[in-house]
KEKOL-548530 format. One record per residue: x, y, z of N, C-alpha, C, O in turn. Coordinates in steps of 0.02 Angstrom, whole numbers, padded with zeros to 5 digits, always signed. Each point is the difference from the previous one (the first is absolute). Layout:
BEGIN
XYZXYZXYZXYZ/...
# end
This chain:
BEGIN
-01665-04876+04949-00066-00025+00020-00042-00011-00062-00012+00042-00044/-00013-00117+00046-00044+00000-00073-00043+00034-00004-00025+00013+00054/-00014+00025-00123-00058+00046-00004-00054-00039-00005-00008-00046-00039/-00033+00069+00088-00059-00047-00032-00067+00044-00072-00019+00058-00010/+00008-00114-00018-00049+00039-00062-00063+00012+00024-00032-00030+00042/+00017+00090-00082-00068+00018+00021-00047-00044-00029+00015-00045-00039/-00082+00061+00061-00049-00073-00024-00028+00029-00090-00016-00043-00040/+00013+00114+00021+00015+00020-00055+00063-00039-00054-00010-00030-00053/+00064+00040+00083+00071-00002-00024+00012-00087-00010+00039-00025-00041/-00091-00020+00100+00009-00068-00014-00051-00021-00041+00008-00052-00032/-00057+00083+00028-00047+00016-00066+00016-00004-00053+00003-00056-00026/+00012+00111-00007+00068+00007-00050+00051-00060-00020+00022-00008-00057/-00014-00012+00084+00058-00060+00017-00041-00068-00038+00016-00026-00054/-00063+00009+00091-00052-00047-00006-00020+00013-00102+00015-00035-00048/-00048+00092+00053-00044-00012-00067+00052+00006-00054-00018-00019-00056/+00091+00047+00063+00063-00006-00054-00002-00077+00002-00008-00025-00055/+00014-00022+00112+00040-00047+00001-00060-00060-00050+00023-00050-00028/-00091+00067+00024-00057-00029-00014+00010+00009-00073+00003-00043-00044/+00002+00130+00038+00012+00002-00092+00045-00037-00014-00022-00034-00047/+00072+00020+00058+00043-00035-00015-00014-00077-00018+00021-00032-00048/-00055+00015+00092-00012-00086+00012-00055-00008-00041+00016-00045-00038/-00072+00064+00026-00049+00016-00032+00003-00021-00070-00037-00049-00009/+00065+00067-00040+00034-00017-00067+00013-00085-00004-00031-00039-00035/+00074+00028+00072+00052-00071-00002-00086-00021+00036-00041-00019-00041/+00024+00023+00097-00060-00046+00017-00056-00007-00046-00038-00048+00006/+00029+00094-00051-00034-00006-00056+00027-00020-00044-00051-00009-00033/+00081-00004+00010+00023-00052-00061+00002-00069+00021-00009-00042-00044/+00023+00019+00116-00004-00065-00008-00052-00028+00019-00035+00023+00046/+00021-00083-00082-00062-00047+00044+00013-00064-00020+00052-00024-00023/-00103-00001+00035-00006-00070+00015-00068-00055-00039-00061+00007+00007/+00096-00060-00048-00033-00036-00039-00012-00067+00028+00038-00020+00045/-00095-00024-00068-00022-00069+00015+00010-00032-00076-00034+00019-00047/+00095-00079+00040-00013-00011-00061-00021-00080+00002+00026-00034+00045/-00059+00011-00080-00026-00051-00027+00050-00047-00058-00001+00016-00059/+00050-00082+00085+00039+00003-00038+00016-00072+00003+00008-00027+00055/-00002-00004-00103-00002-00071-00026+00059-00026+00051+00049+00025+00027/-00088-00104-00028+00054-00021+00050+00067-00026-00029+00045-00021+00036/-00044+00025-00095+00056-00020-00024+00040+00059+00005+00061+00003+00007/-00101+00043-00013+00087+00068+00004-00017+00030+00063-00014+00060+00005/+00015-00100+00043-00018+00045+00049+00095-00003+00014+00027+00054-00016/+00013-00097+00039+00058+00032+00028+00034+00033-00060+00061+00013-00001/-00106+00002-00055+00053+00048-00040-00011+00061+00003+00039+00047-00008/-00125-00049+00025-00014+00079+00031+00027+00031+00063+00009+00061+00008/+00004-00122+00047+00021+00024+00044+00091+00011-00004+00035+00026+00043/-00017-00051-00100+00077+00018-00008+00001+00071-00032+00052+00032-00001/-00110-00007-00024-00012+00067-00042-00013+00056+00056+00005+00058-00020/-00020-00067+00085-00033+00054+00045+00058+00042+00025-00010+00061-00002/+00058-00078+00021+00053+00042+00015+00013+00060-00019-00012+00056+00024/+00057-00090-00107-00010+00062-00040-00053+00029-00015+00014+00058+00016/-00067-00056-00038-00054+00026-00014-00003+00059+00064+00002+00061-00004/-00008-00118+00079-00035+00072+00046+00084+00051-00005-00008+00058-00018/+00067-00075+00031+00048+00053-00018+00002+00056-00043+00024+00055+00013/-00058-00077-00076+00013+00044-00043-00074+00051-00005-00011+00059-00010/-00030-00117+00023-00076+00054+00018-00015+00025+00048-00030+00054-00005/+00044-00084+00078-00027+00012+00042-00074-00008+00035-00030+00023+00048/+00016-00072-00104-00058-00031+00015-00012-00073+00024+00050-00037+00001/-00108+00011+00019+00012-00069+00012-00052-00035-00014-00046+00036-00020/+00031-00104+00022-00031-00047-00035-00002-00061+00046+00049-00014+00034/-00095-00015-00034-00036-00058+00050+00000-00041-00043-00020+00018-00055/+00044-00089+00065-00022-00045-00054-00044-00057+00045+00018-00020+00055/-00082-00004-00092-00035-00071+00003-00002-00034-00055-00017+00021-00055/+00038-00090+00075+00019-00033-00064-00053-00072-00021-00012-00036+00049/-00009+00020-00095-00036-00060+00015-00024-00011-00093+00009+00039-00046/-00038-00098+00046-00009-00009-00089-00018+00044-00031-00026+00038+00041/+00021-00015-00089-00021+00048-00048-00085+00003-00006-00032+00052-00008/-00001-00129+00013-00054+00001-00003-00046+00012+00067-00058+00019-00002/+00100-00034+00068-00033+00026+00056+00014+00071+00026-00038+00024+00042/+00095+00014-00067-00009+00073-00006-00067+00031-00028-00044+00034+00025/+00060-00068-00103-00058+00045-00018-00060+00009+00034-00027+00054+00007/-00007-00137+00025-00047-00001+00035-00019+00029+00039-00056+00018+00015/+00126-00008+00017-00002+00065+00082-00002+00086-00018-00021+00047+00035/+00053-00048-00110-00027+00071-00023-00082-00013+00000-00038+00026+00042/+00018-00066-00092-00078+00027-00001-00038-00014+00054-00061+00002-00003/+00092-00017+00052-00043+00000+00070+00018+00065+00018-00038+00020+00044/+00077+00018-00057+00015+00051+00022+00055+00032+00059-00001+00047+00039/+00056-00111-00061+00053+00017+00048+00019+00056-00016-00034+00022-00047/+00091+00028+00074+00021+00050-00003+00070-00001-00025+00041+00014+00044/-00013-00029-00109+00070+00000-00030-00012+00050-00051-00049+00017-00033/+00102+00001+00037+00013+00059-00026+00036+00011-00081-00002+00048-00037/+00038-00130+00028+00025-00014-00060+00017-00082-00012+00037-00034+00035/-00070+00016-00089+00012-00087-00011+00081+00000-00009+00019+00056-00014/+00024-00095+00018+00042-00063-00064-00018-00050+00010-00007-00034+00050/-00006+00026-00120-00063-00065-00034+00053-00049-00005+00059+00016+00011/-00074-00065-00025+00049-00056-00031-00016-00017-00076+00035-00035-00036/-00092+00068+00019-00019-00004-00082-00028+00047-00003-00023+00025+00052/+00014+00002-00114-00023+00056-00023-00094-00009-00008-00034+00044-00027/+00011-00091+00049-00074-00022-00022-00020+00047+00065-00036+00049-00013/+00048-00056+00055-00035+00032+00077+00008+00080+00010-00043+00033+00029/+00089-00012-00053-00005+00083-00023-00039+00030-00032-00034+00049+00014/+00040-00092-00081-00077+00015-00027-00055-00008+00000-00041+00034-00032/+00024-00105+00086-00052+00013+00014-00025+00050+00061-00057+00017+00018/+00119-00003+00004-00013+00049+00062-00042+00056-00037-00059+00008+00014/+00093+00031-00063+00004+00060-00049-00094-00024-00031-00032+00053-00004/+00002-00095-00009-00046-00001-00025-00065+00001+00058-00059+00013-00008/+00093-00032+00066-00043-00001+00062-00019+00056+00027-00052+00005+00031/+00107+00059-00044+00010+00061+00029+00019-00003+00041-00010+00044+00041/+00045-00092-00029+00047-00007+00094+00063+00028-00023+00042+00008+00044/-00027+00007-00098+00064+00036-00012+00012+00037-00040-00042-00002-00046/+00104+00062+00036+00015+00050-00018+00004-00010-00069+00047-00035-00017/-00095+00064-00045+00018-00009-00070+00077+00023-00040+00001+00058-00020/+00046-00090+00011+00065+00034-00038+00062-00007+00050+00055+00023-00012/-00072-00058+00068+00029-00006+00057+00052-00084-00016+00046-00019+00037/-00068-00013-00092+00020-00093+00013+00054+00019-00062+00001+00039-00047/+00045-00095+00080+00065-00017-00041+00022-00060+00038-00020-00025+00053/+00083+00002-00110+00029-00065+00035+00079+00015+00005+00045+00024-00036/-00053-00053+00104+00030+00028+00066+00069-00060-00017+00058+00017-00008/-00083-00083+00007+00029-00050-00010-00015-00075-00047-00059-00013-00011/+00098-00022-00008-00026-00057-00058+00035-00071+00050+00062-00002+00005/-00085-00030+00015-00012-00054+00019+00054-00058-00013+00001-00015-00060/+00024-00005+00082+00044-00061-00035-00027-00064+00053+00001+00011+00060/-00023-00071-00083-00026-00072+00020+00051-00053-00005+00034-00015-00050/-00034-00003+00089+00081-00062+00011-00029-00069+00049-00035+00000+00051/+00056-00041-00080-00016-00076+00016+00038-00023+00051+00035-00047-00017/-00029+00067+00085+00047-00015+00059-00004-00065+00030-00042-00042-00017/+00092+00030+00069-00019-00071+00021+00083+00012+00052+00047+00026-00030/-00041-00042+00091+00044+00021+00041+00051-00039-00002+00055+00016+00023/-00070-00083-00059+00063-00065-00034+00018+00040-00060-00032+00019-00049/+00127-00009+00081+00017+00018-00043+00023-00032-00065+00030+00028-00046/-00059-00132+00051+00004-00026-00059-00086-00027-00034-00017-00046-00037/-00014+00093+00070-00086-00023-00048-00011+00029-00076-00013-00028-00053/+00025+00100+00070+00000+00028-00065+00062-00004-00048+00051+00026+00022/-00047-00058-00096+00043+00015-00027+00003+00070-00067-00036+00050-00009/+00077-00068-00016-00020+00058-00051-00069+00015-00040-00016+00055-00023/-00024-00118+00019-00076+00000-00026-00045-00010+00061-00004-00054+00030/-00028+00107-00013-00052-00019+00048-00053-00052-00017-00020-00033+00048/-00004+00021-00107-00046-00060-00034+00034-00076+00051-00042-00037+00027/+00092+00027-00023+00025-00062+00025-00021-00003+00079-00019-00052+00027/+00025+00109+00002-00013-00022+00069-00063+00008+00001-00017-00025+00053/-00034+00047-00081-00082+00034+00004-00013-00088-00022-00046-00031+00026/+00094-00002-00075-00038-00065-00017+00009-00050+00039-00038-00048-00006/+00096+00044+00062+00014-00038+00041-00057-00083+00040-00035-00017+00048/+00050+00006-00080-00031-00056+00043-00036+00022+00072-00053+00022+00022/+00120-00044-00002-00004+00011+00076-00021+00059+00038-00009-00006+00061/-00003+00077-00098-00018+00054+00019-00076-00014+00041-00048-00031-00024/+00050+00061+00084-00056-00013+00040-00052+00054-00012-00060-00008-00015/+00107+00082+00027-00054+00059-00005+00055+00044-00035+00061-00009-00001/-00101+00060-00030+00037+00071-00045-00056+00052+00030-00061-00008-00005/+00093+00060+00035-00040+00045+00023-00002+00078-00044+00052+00028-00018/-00105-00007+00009-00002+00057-00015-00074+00056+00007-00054-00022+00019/+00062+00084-00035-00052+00037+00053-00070-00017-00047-00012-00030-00053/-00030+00069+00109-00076-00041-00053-00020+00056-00062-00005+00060+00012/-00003-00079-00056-00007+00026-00054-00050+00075+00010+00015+00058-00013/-00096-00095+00050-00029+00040+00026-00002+00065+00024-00046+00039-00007/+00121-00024+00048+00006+00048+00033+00063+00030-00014+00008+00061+00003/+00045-00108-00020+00077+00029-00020+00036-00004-00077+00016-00052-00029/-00009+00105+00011+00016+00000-00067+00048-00060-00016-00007-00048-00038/+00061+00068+00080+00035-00054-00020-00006-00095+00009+00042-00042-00015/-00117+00031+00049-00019-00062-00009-00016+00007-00079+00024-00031-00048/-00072+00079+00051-00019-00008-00088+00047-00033-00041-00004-00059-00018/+00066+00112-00003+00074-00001-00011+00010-00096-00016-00011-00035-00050/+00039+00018+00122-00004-00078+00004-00056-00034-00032+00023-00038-00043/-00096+00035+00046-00028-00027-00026+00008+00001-00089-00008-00051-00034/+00021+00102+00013-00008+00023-00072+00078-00040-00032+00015-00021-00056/+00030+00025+00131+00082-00039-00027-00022-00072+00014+00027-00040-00039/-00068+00011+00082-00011-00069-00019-00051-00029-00055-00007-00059-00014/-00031+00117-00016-00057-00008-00073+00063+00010-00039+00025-00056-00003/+00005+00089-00022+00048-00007-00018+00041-00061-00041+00003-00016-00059/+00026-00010+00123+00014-00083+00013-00007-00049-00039+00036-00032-00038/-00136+00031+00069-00026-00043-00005-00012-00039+00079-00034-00051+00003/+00061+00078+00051-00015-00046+00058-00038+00023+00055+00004-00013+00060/-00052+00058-00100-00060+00038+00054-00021-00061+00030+00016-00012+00058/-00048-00026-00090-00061-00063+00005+00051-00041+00026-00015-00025+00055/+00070+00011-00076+00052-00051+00033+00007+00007+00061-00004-00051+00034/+00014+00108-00005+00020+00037+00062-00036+00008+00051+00024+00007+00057/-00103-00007-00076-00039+00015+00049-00017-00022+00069-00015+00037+00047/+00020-00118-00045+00025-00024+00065+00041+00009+00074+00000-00015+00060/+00046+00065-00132+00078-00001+00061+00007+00081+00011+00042+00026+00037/-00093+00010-00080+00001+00062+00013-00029+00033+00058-00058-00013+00018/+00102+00063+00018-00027+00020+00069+00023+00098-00003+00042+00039-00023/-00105-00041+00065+00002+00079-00044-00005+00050+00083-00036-00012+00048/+00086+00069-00055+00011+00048+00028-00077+00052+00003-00045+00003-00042/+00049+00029+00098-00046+00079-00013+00028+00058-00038-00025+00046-00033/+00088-00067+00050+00037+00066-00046+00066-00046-00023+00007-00061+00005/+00041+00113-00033+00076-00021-00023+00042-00013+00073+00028-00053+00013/-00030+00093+00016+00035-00002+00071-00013-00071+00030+00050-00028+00023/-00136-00019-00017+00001-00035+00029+00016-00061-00055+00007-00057+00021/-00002+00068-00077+00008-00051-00054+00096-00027+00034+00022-00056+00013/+00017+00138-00007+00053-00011+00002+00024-00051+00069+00048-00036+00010/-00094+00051+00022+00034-00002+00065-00019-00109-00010+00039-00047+00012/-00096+00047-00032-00008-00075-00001+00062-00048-00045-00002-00062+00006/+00039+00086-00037+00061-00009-00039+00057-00006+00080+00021-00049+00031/-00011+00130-00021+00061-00001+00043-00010-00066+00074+00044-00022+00038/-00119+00004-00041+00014-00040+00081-00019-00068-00039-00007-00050+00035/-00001+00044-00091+00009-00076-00033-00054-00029-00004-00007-00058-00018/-00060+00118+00044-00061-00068-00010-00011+00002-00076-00045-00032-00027/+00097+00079-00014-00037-00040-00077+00087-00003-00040+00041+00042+00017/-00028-00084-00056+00078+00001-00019+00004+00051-00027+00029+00042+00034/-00049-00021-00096+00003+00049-00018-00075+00064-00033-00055-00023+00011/+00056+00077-00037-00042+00031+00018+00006+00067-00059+00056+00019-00016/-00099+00003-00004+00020+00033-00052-00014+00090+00042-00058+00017+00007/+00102+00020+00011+00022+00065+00050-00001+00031-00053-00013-00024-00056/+00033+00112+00075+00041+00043-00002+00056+00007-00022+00033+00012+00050/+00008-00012-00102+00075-00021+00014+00010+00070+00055+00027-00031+00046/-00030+00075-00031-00010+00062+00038+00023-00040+00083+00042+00021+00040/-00086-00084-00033+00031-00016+00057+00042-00046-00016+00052+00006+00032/-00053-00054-00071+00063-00032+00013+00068+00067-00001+00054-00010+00027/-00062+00044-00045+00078+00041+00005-00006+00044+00047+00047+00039+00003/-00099-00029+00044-00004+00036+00067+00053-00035+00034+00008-00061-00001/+00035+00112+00040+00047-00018+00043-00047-00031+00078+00035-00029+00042/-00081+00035-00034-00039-00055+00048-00011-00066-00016-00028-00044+00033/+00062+00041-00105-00021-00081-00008+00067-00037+00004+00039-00007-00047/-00032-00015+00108+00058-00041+00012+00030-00049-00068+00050+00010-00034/-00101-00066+00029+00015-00036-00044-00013+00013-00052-00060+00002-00012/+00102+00011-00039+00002+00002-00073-00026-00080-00027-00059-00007-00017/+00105-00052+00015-00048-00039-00038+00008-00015-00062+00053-00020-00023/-00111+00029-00014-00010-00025-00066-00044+00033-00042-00055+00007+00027/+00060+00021-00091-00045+00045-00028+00000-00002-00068+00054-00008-00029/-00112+00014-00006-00028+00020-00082-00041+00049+00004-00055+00000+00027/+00084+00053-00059-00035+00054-00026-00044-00017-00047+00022-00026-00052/-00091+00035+00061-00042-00021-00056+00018+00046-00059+00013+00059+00008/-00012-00094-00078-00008+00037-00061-00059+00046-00009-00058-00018+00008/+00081+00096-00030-00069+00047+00002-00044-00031-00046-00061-00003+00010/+00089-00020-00061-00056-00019-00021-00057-00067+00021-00050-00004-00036/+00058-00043+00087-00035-00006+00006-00064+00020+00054-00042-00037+00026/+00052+00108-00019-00068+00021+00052-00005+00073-00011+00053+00030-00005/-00104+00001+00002-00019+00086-00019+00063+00025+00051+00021-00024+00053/-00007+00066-00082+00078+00064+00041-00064+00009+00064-00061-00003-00003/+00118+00018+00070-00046+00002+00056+00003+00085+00013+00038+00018+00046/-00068+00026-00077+00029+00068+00011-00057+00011+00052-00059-00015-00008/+00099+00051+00077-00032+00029+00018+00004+00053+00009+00054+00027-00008/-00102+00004+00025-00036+00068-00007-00014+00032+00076-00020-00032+00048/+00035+00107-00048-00034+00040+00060-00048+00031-00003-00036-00019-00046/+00014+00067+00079-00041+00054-00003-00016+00003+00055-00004-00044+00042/-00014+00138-00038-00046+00027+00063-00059-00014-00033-00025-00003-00056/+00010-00009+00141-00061-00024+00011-00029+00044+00034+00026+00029+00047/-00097-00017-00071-00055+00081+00013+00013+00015+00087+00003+00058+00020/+00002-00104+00017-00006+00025+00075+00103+00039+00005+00023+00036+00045/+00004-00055-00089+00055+00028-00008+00009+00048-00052+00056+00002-00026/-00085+00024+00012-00027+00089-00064+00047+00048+00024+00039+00030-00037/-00045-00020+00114+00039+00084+00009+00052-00031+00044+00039+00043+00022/-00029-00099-00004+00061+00000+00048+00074-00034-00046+00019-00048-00033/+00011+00144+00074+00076-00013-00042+00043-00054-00012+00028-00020-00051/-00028+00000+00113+00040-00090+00019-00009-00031-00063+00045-00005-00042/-00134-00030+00028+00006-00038-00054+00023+00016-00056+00033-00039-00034/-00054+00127+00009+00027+00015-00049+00064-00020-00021+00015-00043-00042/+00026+00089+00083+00089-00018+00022+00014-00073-00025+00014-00011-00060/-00018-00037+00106+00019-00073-00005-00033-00030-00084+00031-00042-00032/-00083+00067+00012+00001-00029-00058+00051+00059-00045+00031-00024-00048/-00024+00077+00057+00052+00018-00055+00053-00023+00009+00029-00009-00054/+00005-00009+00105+00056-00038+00040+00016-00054-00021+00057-00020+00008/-00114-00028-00050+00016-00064+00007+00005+00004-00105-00007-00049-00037/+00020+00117+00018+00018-00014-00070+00083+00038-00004+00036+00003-00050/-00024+00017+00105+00068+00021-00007+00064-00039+00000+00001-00049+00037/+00050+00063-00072+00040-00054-00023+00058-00039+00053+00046-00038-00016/-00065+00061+00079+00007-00022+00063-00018-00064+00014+00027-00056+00004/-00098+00089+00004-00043-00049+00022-00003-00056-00061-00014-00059+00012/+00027+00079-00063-00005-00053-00061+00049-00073+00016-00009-00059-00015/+00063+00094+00051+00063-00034-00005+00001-00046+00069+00034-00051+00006/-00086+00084+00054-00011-00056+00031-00032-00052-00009+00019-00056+00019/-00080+00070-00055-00042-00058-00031+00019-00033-00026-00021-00055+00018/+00066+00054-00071+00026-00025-00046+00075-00049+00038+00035-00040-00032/-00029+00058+00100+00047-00026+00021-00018-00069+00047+00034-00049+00015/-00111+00073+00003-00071-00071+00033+00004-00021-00040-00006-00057+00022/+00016+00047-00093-00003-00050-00047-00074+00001-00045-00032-00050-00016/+00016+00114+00003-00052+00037-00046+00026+00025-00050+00061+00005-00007/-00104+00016-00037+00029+00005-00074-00056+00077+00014-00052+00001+00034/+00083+00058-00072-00015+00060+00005-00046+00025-00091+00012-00020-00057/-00046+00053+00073-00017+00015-00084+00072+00076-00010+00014+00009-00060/+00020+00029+00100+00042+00027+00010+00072-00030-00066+00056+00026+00002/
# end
């Protein structure tokens, strides 16, 4: 005959089973991160491992670098940037919207001249940017996405800023720069190389890696951010994203590591 427990004895039972859980429920929590739209599926290829090995977890919203920041100083609630340049960290850090000693770069940028004909681009991107017949070249707006800057500074560069301006058509972010490439409303488009080598991008195509030298290195930068001070999550995930793991995924999106 089963015994039944006394309401003492299931007492007992209860507050062991609490100490127990108590520990592990305290260590984990939960982060809001703020994170460029260009690495957003590299952050989200990073969450796995991360919550495995921490046990913590992380929310991502993704959108230009320059309308993040905006939504920080309105006072959204993120808990930790990835910037797409290192300019917006620091100005976070001078605003007091973020944690002093907290910013590093997370990742360095690589800019590539795409176009979904896999005979537009040849080995010199200069030839197809001079094309006659080129209708539009898309890339993000300088304004808000580092890597429009990037493009603009590779067509000063050139010489075909002023040439270009007609046919130039400009993204809110990298994501929408890219996507105007992949459905053809512009031939080609100066991306991410990060997405052209995303396994979501069906068509490979045609591609020039821009020369670093012609546009500032795109390093970007993280940091907690002050509404993210005591929560472990953010902490975690930014120490996470210098480990040689995580190095090796980034670097496998087609980022260049200071690592």
């Amino acid at each position: 005959m089963p015994r039944i427990l006394s309401r003492r004895a299931m007492l007992a039972v209860l507050v062991f089973a609490t100490s127990l859980a108590g520990p592990l429920a305290a260590r984990a929590d939960s982060a809001l991160a703020a994170v460029a739209a260009n690495f957003a599926e590299t952050a989200e290829a990073l969450l796995p491992a991360f919550r495995e090995t921490t046990g913590h977890d992380v929310q991502l919203t993704t959108g230009s670098t320059g309308k993040l920041y905006a939504q920080i100083g309105a006072g959204a609630p993120f808990d930790l940037l990835l910037s797409a340049d290192a300019a917006t960290p620091a100005r976070l850090l001078e605003d007091g919207k973020a944690v002093a000693g907290t910013d590093f770069t997370y990742a360095v940028g690589q800019l590539t001249l795409w176009s979904t004909d896999p005979d537009r681009i040849g080995a010199d991107g200069r030839a197809a940017l001079k094309d006659p017949d080129l209708r539009f070249v898309a890339i993000a707006n300088p304004d808000l996405a580092p890597y429009g800057v990037a493009a603009r500074e590779t067509l000063q560069s050139l010489g075909l800023w002023e040439v270009l301006q007609p046919r130039i058509v400009m993204g809110q972010n990298i994501g929408q720069t890219n996507s105007m490439v992949a459905t053809g409303a512009a031939e080609l488009g100066f991306v991410a190389l990060s997405a052209v080598q995303s396994p979501r991008t069906g068509t490979k195509g045609s591609r020039w890696d821009v020369p670093q030298e012609l546009f500032a290195p795109i390093r970007q930068d993280a940091v907690l951010l002050r509404h993210g001070a005591d929560n472990a999550a953010a902490q975690a995930f930014l120490d996470y994203l210098r480990t040689p793991g995580a190095a090796a995924v980034i670097e496998r999106f087609g980022y260049g590591t200071d690592g």
